[in-house]
N, C-alpha and C positions, 0 to 999 in steps of 0.2 A: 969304698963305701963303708962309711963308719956301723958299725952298731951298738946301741944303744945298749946300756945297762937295765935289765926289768928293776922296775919299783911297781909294788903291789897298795893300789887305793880302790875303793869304794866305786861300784857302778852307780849311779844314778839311777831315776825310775825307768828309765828304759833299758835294754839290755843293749851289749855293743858288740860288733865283729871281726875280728883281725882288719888290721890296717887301718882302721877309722882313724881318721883326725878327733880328736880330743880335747877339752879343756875342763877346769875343775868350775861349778857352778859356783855359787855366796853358801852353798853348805859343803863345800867343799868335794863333795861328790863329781865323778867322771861322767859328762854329755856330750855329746854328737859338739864340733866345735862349727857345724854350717857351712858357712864363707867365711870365717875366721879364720885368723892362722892358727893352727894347732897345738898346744904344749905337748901333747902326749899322743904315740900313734898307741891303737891297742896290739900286741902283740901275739893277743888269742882270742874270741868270744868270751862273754860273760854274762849271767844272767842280772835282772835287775839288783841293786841290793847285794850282788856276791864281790868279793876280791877279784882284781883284773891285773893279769900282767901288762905294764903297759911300758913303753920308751919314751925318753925326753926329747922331744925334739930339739936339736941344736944345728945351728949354724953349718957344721962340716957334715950332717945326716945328707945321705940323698934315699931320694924313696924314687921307686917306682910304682906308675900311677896312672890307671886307668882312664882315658881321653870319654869325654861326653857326647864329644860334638865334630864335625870334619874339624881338622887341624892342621889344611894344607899351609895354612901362612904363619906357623910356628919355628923360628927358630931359636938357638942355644943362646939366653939370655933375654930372652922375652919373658913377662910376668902375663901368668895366666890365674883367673878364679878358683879356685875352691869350690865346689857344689856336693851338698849333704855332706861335708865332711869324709867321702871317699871315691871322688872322682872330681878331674879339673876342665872348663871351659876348653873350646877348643879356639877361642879366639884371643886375640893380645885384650889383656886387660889391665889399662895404667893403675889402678885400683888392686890388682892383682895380691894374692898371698904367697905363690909360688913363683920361683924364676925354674924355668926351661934350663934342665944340664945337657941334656941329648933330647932329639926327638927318636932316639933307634928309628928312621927313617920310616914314622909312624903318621898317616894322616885321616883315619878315621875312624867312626867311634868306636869304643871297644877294645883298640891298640892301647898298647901301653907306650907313657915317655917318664923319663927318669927329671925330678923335678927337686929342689933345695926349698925350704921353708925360709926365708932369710928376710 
């Protein structure tokens, strides 16, 4: 599991929490990234308006990542959703932002599985 190098940008108006998914708004400010794929996980909390350590997401990251939903029918290479930017569907979604690396033999809500942004 690679980690990220911190680069330090601008929270947005909302404040953020470790792990969130990420991306820079049109003023260039860090927001929750929804069901988007992520550019940046935050790597600490930060208040509205303050500096945030945050990692780039790339390709060879894997994160571990909190399930939403049961997740009996997930396996390693399935694309799941995205939801608020800090936890993933727990059903196959072709649409998906994440690909499934491991399920750590994880199938409901609350469990964690280890997922690639790609």
């Amino acid at each position: 599991i690679n980690v990220p190098e911190p680069e330090y940008l601008t929270v947005g108006t909302n404040p953020i929490v470790a792990g969130e998914g990420l991306v820079l708004n049109t003023s260039g400010k860090l927001v929750n990234c929804g069901t988007a794929k992520p550019t940046f996980v935050a790597l600490s909390g930060a208040a509205a308006g303050a500096e945030a350590a945050v990692g780039r997401v790339t390709p060879d990251c894997v994160f571990d990542v909190e399930l939403n939903a049961d997740a009996s029918a997930l396996v390693p290479g399935a694309k799941v959703a995205l939801e608020g930017g800090l936890k993933v569907g727990g059903a196959v979604a072709s649409d998906g932002v994440a690909t499934v690396v491991n399920t750590l033999d994880s199938t409901k809500s609350g469990e964690i599985i280890r997922v690639r942004f790609v």
